[in-house]
C-alpha positions as CSV (number, residue, x, y, z in Angstrom):
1,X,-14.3,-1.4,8.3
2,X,-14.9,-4.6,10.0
3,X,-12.9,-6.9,11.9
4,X,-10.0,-4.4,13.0
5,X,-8.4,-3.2,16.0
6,X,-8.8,-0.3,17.2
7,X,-6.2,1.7,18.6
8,X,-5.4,5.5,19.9
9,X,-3.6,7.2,16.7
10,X,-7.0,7.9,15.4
11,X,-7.3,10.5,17.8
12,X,-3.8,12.2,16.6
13,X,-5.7,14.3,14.2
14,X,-6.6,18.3,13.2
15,X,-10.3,17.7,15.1
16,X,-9.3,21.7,16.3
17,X,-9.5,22.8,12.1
18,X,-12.7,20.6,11.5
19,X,-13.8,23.7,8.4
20,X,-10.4,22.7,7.0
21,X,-11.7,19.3,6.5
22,X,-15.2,19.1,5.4
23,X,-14.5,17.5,2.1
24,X,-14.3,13.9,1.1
25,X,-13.9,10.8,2.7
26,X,-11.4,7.8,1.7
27,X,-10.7,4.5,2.5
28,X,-7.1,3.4,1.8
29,X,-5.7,-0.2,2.6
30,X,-2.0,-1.5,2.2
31,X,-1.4,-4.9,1.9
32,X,1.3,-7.3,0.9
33,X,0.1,-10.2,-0.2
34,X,3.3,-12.2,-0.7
35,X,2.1,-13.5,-3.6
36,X,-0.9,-15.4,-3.0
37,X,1.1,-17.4,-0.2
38,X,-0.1,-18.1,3.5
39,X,1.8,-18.0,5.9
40,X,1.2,-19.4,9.8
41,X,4.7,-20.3,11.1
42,X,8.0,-19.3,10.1
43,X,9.5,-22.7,9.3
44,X,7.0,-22.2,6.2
45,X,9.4,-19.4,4.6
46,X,11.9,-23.2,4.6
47,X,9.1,-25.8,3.6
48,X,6.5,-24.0,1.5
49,X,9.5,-22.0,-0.2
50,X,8.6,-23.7,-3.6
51,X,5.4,-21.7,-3.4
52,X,7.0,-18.7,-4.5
53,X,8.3,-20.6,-7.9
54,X,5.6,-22.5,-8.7
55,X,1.9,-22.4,-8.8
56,X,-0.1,-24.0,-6.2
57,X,-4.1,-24.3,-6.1
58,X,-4.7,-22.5,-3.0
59,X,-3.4,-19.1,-4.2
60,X,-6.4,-18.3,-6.2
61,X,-8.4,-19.3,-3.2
62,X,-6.3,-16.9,-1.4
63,X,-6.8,-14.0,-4.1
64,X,-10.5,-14.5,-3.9
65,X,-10.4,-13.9,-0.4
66,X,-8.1,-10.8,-0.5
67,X,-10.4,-9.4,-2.8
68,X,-13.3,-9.5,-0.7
69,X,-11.8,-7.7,2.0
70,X,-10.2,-5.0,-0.7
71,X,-13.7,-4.3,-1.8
72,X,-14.4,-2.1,1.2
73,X,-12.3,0.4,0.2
74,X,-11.6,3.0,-1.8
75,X,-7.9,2.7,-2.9
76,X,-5.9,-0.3,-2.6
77,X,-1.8,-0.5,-2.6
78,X,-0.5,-3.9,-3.1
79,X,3.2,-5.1,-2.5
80,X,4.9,-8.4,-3.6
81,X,2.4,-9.7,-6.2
82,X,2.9,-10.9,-9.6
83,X,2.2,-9.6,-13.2
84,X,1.7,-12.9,-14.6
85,X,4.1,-15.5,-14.5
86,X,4.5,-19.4,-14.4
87,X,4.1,-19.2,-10.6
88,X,0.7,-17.3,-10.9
89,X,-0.3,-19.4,-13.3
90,X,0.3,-16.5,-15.9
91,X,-2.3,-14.6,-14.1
92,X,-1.8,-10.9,-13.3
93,X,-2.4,-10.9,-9.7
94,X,-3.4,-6.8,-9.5
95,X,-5.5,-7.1,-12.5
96,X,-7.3,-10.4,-11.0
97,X,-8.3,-8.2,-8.1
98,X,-9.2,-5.3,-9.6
99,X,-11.7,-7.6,-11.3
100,X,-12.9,-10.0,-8.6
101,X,-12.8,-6.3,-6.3
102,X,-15.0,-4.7,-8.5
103,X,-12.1,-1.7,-8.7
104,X,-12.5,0.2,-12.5
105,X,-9.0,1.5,-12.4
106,X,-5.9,-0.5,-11.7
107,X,-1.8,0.0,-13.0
108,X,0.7,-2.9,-12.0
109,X,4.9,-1.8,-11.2
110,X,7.1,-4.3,-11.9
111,X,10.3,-4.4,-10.1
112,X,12.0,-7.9,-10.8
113,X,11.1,-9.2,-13.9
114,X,12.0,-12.6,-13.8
115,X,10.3,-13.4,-17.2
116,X,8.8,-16.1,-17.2
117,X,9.5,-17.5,-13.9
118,X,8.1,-14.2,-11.9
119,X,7.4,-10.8,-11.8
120,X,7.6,-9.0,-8.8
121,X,5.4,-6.0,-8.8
122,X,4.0,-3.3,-6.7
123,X,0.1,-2.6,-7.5
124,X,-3.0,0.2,-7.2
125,X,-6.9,-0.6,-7.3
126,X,-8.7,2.4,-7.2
127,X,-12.5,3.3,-7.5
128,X,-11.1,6.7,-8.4
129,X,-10.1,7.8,-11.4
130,X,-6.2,9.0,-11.1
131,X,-5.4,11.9,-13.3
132,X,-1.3,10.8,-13.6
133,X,0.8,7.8,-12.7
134,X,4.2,7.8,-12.5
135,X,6.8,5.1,-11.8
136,X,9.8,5.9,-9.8
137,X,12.6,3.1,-8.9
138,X,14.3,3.8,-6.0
139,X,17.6,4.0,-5.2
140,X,19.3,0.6,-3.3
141,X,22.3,-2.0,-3.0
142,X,20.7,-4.6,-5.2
143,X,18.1,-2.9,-8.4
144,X,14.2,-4.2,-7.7
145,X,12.7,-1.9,-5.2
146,X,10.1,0.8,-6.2
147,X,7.1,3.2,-6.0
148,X,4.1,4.3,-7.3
149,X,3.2,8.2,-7.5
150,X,-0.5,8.0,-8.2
151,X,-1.7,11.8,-8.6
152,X,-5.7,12.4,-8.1
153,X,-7.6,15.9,-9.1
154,X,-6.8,18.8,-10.6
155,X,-2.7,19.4,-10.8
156,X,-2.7,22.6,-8.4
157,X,-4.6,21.0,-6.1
158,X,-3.7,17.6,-5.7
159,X,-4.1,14.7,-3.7
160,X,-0.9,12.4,-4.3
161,X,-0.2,9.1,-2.9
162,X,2.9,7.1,-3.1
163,X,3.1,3.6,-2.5
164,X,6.5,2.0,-1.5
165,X,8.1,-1.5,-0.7
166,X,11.5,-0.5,1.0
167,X,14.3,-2.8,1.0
168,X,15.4,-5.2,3.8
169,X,18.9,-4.0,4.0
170,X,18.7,-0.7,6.9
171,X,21.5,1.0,4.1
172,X,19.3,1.1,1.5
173,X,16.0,1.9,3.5
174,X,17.8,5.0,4.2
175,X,18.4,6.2,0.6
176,X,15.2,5.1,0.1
177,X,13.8,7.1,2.9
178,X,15.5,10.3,1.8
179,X,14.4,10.2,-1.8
180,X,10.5,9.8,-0.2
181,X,11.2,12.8,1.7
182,X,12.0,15.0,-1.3
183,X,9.1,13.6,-2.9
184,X,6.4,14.1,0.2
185,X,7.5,17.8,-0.2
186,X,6.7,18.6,-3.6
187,X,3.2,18.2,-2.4
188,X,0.6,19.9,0.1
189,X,-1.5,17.3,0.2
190,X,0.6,13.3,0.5
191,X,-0.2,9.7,1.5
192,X,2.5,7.2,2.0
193,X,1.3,3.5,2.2
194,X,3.5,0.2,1.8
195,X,5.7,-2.4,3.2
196,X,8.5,-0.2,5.2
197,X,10.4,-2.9,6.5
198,X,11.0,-0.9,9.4
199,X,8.9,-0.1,12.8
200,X,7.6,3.0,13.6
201,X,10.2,4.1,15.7
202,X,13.3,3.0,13.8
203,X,16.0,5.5,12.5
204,X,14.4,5.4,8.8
205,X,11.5,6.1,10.3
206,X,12.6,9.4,12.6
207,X,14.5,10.9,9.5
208,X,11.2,11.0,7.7
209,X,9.1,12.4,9.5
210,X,12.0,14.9,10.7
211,X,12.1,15.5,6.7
212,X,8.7,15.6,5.9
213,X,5.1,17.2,7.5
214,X,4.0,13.6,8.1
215,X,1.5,12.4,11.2
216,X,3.5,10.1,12.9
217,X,2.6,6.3,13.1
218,X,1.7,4.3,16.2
219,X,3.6,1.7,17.0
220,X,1.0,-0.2,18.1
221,X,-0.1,-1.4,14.9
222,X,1.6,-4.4,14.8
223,X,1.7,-6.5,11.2
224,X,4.4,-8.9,10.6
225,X,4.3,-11.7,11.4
226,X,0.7,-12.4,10.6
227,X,0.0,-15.4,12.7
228,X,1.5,-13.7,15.9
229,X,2.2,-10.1,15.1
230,X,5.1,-8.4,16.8
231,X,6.3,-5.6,14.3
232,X,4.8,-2.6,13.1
233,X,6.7,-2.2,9.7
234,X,4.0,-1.8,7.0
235,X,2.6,1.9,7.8
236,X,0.4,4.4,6.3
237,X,1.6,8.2,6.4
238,X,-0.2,10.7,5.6
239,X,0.4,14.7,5.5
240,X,0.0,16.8,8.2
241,X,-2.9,18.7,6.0
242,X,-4.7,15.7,6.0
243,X,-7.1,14.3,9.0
244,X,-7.5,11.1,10.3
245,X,-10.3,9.5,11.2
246,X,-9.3,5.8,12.2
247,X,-6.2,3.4,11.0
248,X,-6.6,0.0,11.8
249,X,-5.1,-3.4,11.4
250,X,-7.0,-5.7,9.9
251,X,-7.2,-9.6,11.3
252,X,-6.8,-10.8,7.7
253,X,-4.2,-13.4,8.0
254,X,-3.7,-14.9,4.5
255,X,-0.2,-13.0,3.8
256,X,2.8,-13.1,6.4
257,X,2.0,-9.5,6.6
258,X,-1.6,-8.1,8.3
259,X,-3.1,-5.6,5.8
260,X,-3.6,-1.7,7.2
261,X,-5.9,0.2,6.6
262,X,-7.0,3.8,7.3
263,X,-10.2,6.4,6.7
264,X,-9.0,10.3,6.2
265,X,-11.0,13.4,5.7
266,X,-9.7,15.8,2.4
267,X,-9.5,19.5,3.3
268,X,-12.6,20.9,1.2
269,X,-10.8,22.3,-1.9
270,X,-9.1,19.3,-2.5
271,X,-11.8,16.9,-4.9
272,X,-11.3,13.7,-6.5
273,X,-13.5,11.9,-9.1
274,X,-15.2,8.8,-9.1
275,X,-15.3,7.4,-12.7
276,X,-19.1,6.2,-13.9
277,X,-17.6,3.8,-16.3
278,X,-17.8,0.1,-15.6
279,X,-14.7,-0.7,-18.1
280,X,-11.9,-2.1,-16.8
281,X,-8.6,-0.6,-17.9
282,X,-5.2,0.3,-17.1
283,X,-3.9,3.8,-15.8
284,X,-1.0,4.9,-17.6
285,X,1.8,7.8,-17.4
């Protein structure tokens, strides 16, 4: 990974069981890319609000450039981008980067469909080939909040990620929170990755991982704002069974939000395959 800082949780890992961990290496990244917009002050949430209704030139500039840092990695999870809409210029936003990223597999979420005037979705690129998909809606005050169970390998012996945008209200984060938990421990073998709207040591946060066998995140990776970040609320979790090799922030300031990204180690049983097809096409349930 280039152009990141460093930081100590990288060390926080299960280097004492390195035969438990000989298997493959990933790449994950978690970015919300609000939409194509940029962000660099926070008077431009007021002033460049018609951005988010109407299509402007530089957000394909800004996809291009999202997808050349995407391309590094292995799996991609993408919050508050659009299906294809009059905003996006009718363009599917996940399937534009799967394309310009060179990514063969890709499956959009929508979560607000706004019709023709947007369509909020959550998004995966992979280079993998996921073996199920599942949609889930969580549970919250106002409908339009969801996640993305991506499953990878054979069904005993799964790796399972699931990708989340949590709502802004602290009541509905922690419904939300507790319906992750019963899903993280279904599984051996989890990654969380998202937007959490909430720092690493918030209340949402410390019922988690009291719920679920999750490596705690620093709060030192700071993401929000992106201009001059001060919060740590976009996170990647992953299970206990899992090792980490580094998680980084990425200087990548096109979105309000910094993207994360992060480079684990799969215990040795655990395999996942890479697709040799070129094809482009959607994952389904």
């Amino acid at each position: 990974m280039s152009n990141m800082q460093t930081n100590a949780l990288a060390a926080r890992t299960l280097a004492d069981e390195p035969e438990l961990h000989t298997g493959q290496r990933l790449k994950l990244i978690s970015y919300n890319i609000q939409v194509g917009i940029t962000s660099t002050r926070y008077h431009h949430y007021l002033t460049q609000s018609w951005k988010h209704l109407l299509p402007h030139a530089q957000r394909m500039e800004n996809l291009d450039r999202i997808a050349r840092l995407v391309n590094e990695f292995d799996v991609v999870a993408l919050q508050e981008a659009d299906a294809g809409s009059f905003r996006s210029s009718f363009i599917n936003q996940i399937e534009f980067l799967a394309r310009r990223g060179e990514f063969p597999h890709w499956y959009s979420q929508t979560n607000r469909n706004l019709g023709k005037l947007a369509q909020h979705s959550n998004g995966l690129l992979s280079r993998y080939a996921p073996a199920h998909i599942f949609e889930h809606r969580l549970p919250g005050l106002i409908p339009g909040r969801g996640l993305i169970e991506v499953h990878y390998g054979s069904s005993s012996n799964a790796l399972v990620l699931l990708m989340v945008h949590l709502a802004l209200s602290k009541r509905a984060r922690l419904r939300q929170i507790h319906y992750i938990a019963r899903l993280v421990n279904r599984y051996p073998y989890v990654v969380v990755m998202g937007d959490f709207n909430c720092h690493a040591r918030s209340e949402e946060m410390e019922i988690l991982l009291d719920q679920a066998p999750l490596h705690r995140p620093s709060d030192n990776l700071l993401t929000f704002p992106s201009w001059r970040p001060k919060l740590s609320i976009d996170h990647v979790l992953v299970s206990s069974s899992l090792r980490i090799n580094d998680v980084q922030v990425l200087q990548h300031p096109v979105s309000d939000h910094l993207p994360i990204g992060v480079d684990i180690t799969l215990p040795a049983g655990v395999v996942i395959s890479r697709d040799n097809e070129l094809d482009l096409r959607r994952v389904g349930t």
